[in-house]
C-alpha positions in Angstrom: 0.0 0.0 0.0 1.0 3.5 -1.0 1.8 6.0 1.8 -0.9 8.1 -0.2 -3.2 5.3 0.3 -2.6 4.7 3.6 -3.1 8.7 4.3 -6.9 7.9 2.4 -7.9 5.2 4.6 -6.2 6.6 7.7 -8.5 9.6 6.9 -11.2 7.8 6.0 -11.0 5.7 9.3 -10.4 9.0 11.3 -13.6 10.6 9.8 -16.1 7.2 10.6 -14.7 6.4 14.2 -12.5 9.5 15.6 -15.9 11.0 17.3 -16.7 7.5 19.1 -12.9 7.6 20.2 -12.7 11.0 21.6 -16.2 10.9 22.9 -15.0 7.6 24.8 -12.0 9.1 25.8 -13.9 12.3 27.5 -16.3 10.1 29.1 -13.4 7.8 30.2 -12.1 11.0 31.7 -14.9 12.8 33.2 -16.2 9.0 34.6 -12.6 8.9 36.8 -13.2 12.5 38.0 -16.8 11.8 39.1 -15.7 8.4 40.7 -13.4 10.4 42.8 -15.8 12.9 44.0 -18.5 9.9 45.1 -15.7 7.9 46.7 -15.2 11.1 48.8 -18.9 12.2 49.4 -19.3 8.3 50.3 -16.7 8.5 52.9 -17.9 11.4 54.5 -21.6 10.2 54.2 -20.7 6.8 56.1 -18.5 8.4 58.7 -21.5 10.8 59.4 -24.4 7.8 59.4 -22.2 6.0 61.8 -21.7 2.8 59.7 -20.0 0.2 61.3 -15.9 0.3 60.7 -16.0 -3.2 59.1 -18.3 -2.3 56.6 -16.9 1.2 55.5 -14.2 -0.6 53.6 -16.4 -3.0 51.7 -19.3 -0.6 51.3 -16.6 1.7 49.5 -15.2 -0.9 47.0 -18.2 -2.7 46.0 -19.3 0.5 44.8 -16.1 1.9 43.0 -15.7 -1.2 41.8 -19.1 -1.3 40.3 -19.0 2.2 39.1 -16.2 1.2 37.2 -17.2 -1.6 35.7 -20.2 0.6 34.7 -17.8 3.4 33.1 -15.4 0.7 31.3 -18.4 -0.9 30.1 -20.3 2.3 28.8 -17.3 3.3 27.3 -16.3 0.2 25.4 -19.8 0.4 24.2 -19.4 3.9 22.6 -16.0 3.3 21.0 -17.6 -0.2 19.3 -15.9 -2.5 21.7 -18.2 -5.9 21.5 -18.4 -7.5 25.1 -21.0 -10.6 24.5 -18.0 -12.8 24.8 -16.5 -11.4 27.8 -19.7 -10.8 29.9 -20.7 -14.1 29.0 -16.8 -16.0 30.5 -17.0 -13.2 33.7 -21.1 -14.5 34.3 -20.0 -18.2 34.0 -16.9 -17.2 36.9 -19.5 -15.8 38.7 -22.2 -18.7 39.0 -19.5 -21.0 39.7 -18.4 -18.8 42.1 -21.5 -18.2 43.7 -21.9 -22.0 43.9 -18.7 -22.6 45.4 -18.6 -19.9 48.1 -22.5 -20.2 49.3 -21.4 -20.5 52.8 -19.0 -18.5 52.9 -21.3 -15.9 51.7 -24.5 -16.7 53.3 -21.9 -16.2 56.7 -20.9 -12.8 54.8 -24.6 -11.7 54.3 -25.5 -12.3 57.9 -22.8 -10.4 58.7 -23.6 -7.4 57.3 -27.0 -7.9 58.1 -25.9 -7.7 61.8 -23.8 -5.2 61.2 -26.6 -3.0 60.0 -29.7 -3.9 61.9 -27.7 -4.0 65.4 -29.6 -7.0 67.0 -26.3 -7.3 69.7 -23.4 -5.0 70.2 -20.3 -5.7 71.5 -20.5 -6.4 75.2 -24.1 -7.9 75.2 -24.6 -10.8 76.8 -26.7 -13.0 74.7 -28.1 -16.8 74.2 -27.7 -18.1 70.7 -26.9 -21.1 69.0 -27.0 -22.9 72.2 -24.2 -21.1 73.6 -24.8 -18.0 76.3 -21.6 -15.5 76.7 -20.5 -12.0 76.2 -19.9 -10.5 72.7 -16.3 -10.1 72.1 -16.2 -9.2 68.5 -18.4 -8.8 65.6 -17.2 -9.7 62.6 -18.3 -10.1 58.8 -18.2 -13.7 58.5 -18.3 -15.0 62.8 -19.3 -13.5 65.8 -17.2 -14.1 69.5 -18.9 -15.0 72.5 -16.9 -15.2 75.7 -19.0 -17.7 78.0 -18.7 -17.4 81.9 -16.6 -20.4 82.2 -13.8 -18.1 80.0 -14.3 -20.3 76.6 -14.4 -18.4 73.7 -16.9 -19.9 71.5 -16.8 -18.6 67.8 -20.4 -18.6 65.8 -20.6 -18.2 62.0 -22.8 -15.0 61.6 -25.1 -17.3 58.8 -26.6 -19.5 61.5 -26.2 -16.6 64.3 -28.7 -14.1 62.1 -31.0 -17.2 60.9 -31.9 -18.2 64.5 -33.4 -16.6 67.9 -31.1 -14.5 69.3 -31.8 -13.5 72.9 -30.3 -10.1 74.0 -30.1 -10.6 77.6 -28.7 -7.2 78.3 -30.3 -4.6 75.8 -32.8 -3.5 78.2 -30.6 -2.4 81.4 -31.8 -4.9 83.7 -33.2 -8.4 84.0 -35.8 -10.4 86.0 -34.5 -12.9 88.7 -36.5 -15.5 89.3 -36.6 -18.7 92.2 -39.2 -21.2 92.8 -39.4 -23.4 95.8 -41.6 -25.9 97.3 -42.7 -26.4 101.1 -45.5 -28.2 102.5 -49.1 -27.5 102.7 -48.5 -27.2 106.7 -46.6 -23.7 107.1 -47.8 -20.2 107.5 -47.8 -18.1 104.5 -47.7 -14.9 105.7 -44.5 -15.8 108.2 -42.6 -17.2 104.7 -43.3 -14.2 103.0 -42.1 -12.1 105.9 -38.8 -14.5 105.5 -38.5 -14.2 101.4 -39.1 -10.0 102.0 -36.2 -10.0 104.5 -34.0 -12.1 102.6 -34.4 -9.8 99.7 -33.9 -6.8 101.5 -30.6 -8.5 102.8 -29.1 -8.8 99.1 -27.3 -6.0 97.3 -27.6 -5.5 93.3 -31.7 -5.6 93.9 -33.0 -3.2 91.9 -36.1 -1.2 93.5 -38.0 -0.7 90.4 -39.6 -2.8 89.6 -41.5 -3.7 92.8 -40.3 -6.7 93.9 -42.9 -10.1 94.0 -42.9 -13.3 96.2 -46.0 -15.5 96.8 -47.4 -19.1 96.5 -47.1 -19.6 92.8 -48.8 -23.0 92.2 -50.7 -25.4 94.4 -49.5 -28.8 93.8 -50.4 -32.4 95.5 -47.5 -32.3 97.8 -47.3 -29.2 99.0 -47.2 -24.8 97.9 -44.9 -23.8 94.9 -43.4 -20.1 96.1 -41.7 -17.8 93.6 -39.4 -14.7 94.4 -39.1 -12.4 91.6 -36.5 -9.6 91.8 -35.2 -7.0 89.1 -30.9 -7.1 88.8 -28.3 -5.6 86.6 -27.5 -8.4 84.0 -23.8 -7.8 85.2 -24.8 -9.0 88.8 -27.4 -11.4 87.7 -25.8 -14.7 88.8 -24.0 -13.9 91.9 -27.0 -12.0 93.3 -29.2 -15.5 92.3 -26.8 -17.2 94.4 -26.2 -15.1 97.5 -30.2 -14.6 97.5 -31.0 -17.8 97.5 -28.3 -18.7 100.5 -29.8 -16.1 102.6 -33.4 -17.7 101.7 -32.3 -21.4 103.0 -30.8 -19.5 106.0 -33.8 -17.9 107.0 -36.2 -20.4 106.6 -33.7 -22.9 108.6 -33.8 -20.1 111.5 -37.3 -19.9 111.5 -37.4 -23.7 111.4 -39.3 -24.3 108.8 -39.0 -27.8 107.3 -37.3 -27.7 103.9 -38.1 -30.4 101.0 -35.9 -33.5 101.8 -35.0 -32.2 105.1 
């Protein structure tokens, strides 16, 4: 081919496809500029809604990441860039994928579900999974409990979100209760005098809510009793236990007859 010739079609080529080119190249451009400026407004946007610091990171990058996708893609489509081929291989990578990983991201999902909707924090004591400890850490794929017998016990956040979850602390305090049988044959009032002094005897009772003891149930062999107190969660078993001391105490003092005594 002639250099004249090459000059034609070089023209020629310029003349058909130089506005796709530079119209690609412009929107190439300005797309980087605007990504910038929405990675920024993102960042501040986050930091101001209070999102969670695990999830700021992968908030961010899925979206870049998808805006530019979206900007490469747009911009191979002006220019006359075919993609069937390639969105067809990156789909297939992504079912297999998907296939491949569905724990791992059902764990992911319930994550960031937890993350957002705040059903526990850290430092809440809950019952889940079996398992009843303090939250240690949250996670996107587990959750840490730290159970009262110091074992850390580590719970993928799939089966955490998908089942009860008992918050035992989110409301500031928590009901004690204790049940106890005696026979038929002792004075009511005098064992409620006992359970009242008993109570008043034990620190970490809350006053409000009022306090409750009475006979609970009537059964064939003998009166069901039930003392119901309000505790800090914090204080909840060591206040079960030195309450119900002082309760066998008393009731042995005022020689009343205990079951299996």
């Amino acid at each position: 081919m002639e250099l004249k010739d090459f000059y034609h079609v070089l023209h020629v080529w310029l003349l058909q496809n130089g506005p796709r080119y530079l119209l690609g190249i412009i929107l190439f451009l300005g797309g980087l500029w605007a990504i910038s400026f929405i990675k920024s407004r993102l960042t501040r946007r986050m930091s101001k809604r209070e999102v969670h610091s695990s999830l700021q990171p992968f908030f961010l990058s899925l979206s870049i990441t998808a805006l530019y996708v979206v900007l490469i893609i747009t911009v191979f489509n002006i220019i006359g860039f075919q993609l069937t081929f390639i969105s067809t291989v990156i789909g297939a990578l992504g079912v297999a994928a998907g296939l491949a990983l569905s724990g791992t991201l059902q764990n992911f999902a319930g994550g960031v579900l937890i993350l957002l909707l705040k059903p526990f924090d850290i430092d809440d004591h809950i019952i889940a999974q079996g398992q009843d400890g303090r939250v240690q850490g949250i996670q996107l794929f587990f959750t840490e409990l730290l159970t009262a017998d110091n074992k850390t016990v580590i719970i993928p956040n799939g089966k955490l979100f998908n089942e009860v979850i008992t918050n035992i602390g989110r409301q500031g305090k928590r009901r004690l209760d204790i049940d106890f049988k005696l026979g038929f044959g002792v004075d009511i009032e005098q064992v409620k005098e006992i359970l009242e002094k008993s109570i008043t005897g034990t620190s970490n009772i809350l006053g409000q809510p009022a306090t409750k003891v009475g006979v609970l149930a009537l059964e064939a062999d003998g009166m069901r009793f039930t003392v119901r107190v309000w505790v800090d969660p914090a204080h909840y078993l060591a206040t079960k236990m030195a309450l119900q001391e002082k309760i066998v105490n008393n009731l042995r003092a005022a020689e009343i007859k205990l079951p299996g005594t």
